[in-house]
C-alpha positions as semicolon CSV with decimal commas, in nm:
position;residue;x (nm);y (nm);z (nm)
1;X;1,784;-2,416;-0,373
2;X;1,945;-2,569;-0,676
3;X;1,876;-2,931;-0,572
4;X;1,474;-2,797;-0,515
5;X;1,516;-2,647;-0,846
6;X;1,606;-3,027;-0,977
7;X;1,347;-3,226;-0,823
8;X;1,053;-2,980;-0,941
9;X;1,179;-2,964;-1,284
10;X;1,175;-3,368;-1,265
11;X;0,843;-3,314;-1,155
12;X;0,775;-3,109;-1,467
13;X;0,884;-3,361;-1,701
14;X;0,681;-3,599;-1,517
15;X;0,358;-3,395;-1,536
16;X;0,416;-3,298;-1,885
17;X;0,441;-3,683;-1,974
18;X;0,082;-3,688;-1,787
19;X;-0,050;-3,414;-1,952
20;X;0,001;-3,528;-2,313
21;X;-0,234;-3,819;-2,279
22;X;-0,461;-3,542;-2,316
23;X;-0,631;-3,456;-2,585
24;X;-0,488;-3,275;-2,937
25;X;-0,776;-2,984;-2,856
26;X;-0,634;-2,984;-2,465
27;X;-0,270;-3,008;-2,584
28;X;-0,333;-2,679;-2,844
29;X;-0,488;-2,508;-2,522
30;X;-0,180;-2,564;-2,292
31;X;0,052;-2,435;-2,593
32;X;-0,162;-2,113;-2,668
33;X;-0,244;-2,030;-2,285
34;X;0,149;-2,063;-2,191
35;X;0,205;-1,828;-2,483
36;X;-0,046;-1,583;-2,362
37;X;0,138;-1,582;-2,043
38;X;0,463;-1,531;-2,165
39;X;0,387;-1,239;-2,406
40;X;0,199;-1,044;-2,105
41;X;0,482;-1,124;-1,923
42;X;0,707;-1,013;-2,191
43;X;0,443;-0,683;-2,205
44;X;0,457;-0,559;-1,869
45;X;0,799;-0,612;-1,801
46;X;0,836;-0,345;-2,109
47;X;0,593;-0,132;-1,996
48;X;0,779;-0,148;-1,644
49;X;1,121;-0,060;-1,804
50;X;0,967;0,236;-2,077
51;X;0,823;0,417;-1,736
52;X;1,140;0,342;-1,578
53;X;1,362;0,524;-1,867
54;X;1,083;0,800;-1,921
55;X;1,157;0,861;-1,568
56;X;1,518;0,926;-1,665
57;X;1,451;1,091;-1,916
58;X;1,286;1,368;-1,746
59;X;1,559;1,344;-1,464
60;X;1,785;1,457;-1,779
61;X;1,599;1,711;-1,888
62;X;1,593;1,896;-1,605
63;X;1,964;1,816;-1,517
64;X;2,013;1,948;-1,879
65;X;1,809;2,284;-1,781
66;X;2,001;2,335;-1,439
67;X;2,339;2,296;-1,685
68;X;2,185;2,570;-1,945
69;X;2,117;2,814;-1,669
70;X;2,437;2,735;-1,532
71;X;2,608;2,832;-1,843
72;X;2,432;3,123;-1,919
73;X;2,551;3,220;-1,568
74;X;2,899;3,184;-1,664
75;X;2,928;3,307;-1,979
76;X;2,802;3,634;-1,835
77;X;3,043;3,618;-1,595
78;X;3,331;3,544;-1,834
79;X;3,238;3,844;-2,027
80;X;3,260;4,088;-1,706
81;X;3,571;3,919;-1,639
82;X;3,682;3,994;-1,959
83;X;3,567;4,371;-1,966
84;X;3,784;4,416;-1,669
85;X;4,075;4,207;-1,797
86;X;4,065;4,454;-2,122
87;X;4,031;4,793;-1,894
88;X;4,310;4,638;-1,660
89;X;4,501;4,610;-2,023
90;X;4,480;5,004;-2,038
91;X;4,788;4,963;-1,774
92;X;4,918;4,585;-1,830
93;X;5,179;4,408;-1,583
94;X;5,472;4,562;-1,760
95;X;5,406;4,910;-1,720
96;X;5,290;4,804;-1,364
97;X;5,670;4,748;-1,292
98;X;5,816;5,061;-1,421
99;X;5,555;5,314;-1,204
100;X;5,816;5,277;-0,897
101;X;5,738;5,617;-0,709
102;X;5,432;5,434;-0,484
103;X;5,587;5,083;-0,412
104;X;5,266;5,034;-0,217
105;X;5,003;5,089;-0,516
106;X;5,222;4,914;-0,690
107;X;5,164;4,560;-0,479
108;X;4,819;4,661;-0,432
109;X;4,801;4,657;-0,847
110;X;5,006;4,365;-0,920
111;X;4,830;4,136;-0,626
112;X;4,474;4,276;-0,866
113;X;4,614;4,140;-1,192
114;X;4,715;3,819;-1,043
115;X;4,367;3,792;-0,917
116;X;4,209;3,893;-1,258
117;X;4,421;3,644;-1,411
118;X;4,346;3,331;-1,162
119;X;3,981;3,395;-1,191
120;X;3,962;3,421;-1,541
121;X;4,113;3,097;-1,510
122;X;3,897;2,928;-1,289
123;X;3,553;3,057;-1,438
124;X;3,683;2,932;-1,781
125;X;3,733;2,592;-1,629
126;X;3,431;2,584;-1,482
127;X;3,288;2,657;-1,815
128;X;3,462;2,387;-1,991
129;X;3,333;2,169;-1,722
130;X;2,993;2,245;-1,739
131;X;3,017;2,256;-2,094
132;X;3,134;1,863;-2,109
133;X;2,850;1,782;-1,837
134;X;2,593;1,881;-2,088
135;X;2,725;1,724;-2,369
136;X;2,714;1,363;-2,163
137;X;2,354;1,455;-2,066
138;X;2,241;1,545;-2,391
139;X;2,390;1,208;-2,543
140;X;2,234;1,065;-2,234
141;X;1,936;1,186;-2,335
142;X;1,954;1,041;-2,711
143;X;2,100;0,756;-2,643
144;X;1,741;0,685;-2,386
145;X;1,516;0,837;-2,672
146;X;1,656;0,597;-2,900
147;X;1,599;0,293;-2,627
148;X;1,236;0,419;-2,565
149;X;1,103;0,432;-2,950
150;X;1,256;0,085;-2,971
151;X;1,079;-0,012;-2,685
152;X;0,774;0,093;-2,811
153;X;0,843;-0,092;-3,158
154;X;0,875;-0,368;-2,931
155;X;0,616;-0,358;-2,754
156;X;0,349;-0,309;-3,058
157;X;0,497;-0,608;-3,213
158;X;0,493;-0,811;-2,882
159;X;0,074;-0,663;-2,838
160;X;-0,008;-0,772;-3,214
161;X;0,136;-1,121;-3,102
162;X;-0,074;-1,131;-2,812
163;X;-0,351;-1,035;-3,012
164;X;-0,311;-1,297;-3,295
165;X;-0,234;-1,566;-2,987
166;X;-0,602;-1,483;-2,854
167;X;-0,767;-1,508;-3,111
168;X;-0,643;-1,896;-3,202
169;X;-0,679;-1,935;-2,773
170;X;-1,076;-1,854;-2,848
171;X;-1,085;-2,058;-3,169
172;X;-0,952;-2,340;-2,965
173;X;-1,208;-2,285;-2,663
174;X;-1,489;-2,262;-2,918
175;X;-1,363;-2,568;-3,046
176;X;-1,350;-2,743;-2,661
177;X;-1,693;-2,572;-2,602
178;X;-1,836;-2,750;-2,924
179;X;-1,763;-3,107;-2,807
180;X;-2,070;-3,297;-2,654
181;X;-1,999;-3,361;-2,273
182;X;-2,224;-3,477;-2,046
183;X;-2,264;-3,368;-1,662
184;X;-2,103;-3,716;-1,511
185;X;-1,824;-3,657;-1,799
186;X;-1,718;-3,316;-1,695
187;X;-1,741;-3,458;-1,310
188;X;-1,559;-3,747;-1,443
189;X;-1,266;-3,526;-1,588
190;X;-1,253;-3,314;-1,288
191;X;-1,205;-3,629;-1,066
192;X;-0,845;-3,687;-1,265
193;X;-0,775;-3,374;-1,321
194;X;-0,802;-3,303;-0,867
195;X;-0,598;-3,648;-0,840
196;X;-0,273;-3,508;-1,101
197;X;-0,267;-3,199;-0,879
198;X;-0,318;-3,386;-0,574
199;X;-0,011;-3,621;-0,694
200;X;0,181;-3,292;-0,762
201;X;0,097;-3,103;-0,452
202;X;0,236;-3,433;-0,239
203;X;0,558;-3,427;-0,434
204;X;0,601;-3,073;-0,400
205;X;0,598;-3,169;-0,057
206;X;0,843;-3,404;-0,064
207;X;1,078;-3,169;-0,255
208;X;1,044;-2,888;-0,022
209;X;1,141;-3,136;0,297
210;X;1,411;-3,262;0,097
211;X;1,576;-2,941;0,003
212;X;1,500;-2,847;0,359
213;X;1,478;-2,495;0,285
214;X;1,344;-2,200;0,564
215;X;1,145;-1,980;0,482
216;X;1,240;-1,672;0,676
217;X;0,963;-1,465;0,721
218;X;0,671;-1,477;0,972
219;X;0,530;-1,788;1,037
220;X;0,208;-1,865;0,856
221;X;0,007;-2,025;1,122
222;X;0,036;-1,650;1,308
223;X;-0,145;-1,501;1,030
224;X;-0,454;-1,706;1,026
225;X;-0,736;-1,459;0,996
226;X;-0,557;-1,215;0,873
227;X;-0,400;-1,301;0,515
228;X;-0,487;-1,048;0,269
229;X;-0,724;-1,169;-0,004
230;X;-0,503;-1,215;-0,338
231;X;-0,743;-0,986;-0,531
232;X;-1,069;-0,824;-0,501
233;X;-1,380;-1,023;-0,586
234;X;-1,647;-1,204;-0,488
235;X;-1,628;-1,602;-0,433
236;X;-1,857;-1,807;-0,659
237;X;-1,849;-2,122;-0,465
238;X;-1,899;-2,262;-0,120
239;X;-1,527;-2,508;-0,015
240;X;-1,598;-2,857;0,010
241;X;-1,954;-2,842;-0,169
242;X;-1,889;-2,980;-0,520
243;X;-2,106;-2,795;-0,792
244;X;-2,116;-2,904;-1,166
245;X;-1,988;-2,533;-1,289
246;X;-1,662;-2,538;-1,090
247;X;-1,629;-2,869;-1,018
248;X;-1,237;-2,817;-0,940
249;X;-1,354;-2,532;-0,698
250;X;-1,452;-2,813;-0,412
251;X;-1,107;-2,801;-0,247
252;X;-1,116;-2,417;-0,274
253;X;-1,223;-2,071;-0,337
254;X;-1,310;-1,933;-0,724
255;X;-1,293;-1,564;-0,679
256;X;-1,450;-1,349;-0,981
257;X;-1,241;-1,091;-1,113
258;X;-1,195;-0,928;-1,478
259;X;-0,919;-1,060;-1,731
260;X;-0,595;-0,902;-1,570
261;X;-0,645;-0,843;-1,285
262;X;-0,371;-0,836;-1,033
263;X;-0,289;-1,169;-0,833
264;X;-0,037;-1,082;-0,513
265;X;0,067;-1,362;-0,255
266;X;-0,126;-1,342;0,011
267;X;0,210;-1,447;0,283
268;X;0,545;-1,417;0,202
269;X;0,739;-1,738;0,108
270;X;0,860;-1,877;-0,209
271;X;0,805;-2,003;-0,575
272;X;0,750;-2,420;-0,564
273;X;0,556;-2,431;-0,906
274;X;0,474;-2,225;-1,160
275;X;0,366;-2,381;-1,511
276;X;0,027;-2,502;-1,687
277;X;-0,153;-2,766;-1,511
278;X;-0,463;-2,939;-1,707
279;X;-0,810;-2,827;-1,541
280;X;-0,639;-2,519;-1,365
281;X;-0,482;-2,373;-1,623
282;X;-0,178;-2,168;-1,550
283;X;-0,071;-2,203;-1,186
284;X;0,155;-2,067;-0,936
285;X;0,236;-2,208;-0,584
286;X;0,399;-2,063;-0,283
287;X;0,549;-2,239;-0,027
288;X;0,532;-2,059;0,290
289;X;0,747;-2,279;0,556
290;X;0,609;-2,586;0,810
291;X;0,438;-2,771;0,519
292;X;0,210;-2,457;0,454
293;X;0,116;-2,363;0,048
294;X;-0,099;-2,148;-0,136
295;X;-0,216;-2,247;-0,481
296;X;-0,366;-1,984;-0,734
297;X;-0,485;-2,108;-1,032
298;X;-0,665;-2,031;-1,377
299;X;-0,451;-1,718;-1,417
300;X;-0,379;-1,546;-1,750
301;X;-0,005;-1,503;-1,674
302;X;0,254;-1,597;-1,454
303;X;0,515;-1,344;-1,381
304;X;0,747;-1,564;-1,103
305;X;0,940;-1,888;-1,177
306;X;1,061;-2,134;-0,933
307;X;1,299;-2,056;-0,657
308;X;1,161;-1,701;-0,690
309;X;1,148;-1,577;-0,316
310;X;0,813;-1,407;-0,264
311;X;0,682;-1,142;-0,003
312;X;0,339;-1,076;0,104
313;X;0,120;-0,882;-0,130
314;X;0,394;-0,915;-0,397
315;X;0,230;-0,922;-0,785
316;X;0,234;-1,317;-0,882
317;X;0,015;-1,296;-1,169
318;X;-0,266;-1,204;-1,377
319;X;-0,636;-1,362;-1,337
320;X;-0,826;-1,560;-1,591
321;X;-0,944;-1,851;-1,740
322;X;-0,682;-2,044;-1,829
323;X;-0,741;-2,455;-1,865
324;X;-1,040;-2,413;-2,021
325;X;-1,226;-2,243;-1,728
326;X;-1,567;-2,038;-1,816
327;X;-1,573;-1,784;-1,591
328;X;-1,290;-1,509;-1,554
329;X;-1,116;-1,496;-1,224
330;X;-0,922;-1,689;-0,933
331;X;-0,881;-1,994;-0,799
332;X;-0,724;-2,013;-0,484
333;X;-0,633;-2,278;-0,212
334;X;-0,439;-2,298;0,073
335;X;-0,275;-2,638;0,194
336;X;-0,117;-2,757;0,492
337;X;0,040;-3,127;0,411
338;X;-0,119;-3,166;0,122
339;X;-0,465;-3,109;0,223
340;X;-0,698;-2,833;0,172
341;X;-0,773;-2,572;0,412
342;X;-1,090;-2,307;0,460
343;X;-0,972;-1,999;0,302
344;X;-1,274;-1,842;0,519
345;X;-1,085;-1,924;0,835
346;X;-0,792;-1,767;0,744
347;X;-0,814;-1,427;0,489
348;X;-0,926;-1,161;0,692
């Protein structure tokens, strides 16, 4: 694991080297999209821990209301055990011992005052008990409603970020959309851009053979047909047909889908790549054992980083259109060796 860890972050360096012979405009886009990601990350992972704790929180509260009852319970108790204590008083232990003319009523009303005594006892530290169980939970209870309102401090700040973020993301794509490129330009540019991922995909390759890691799940090739799809949507291209619009789309499958929507792994495997790659945007890839991979690109965040093991229909990421990408959604490919596969012949 740690030397695959290694040889993709070398990769990384390698790529990012690549990637700033791009353009200033192209460079600003990475930075702002890889930001994006990282405050929805940062977003849902605190929305995921506030519904955890308000969970908790009303787990305490009605712990706290069982502990209430239960004392009102005892103190009622405690007072009939009193009542009797203070009748039994009338004829305490002392004068108990000189009434000697019934030795047997006298046993009989000692062996009663014992038991009046030990019970009193008992209930009382019961009632301490309780008492001490409710105090925790109560400073359970403020101790969470302190954690939640800073949560939600947090998470306004962190959603005025992301706001603020998006806006310079669309000045920058306005900016991108404003430059004059021609038809065999964009083509052009979508010819290097295939080739840097192509590089990357082959020495993912060679890093996954190298760590020789197994993936231990079932094996890919017996799900052909019958993948799940990674979201809902429909698919705006036709695979190894290049069209001006997607022209990165050739060696796979743009799904449509609206901004954030949910991107799961469609097999169960583990996390190879996961970073911003120029002309796909923000990308994750899966390996899924015996040279099988699944790329998804474009996305609006990632939420898995390398080494990450992954299980099928796990959440990956978020869609959108991330590298400069017009329409919202998904790109998706599927590998074997390198080289791209139908996802028709193999999502069910």
């Amino acid at each position: 694991m740690l030397q695959l860890k290694d040889d993709i972050s070398v990769l990384q360096t390698w790529l990012n080297k690549a990637q700033n012979q791009a353009s200033q405009l192209q460079k600003q886009l990475r930075k702002h999209e890889q930001k994006v990601s990282q405050l929805t990350k940062n977003i849902k992972q605190n929305q995921h821990a506030s519904q955890q704790s308000s969970q908790r929180m009303e787990k305490l509260q009605t712990q706290a209301s069982h502990l209430q009852d239960g004392l009102a319970d005892q103190e009622q108790q405690l007072a009939n055990q009193l009542k009797r204590q203070y009748q039994q008083g009338q004829n305490p232990a002392g004068n108990l011992l000189l009434n000697l003319n019934n030795p047997a009523s006298l046993a009989r009303n000692m062996a009663y005052y014992q038991y009046l005594n030990q019970a009193s006892a008992e209930q009382m530290a019961a009632y301490r008990q309780t008492l001490e169980t409710l105090a925790q939970v109560q400073q359970q209870q403020a101790d969470l409603s302190l954690s939640l309102q800073l949560k939600a401090e947090q998470l306004k700040l962190q959603t005025s970020q992301l706001q603020q973020t998006k806006q310079k993301l669309a000045h920058n794509l306005s900016q991108l959309k404003n430059q004059q490129v021609s038809k065999a330009q964009r083509l052009s540019t979508a010819k290097v851009d295939q080739q840097q991922a192509q590089e990357l995909l082959d020495q993912i390759q060679i890093a996954i053979a190298k760590a020789n890691i197994k993936v231990a799940h079932q094996p890919f090739i017996d799900a052909k047909g019958h993948l799940p799809w990674p979201l809902k949507g429909t698919v705006l291209n036709r695979f190894g047909v290049t069209q001006s619009n997607y022209p990165l789309s050739q060696q796979g499958w743009l799904i449509s889908a609206k901004e954030g929507t949910d991107v799961v792994a469609v097999h169960g495997g583990q996390v190879v790549f996961s970073d911003w790659l120029k002309g796909y945007g923000l990308v994750i890839i899966l390996d899924h054992g015996d040279d099988f991979l699944s790329l998804y690109g474009q996305n609006q965040a990632l939420y898995l980083s390398v080494g990450d093991p992954v299980s099928a229909q796990q959440l990956i990421a978020s869609s959108g259109k991330s590298g400069g990408n017009a329409q919202t959604g998904l790109y998706f490919s599927l590998r074997k060796q390198g080289q791209p596969l139908n996802p028709k012949h193999w999502l069910q």
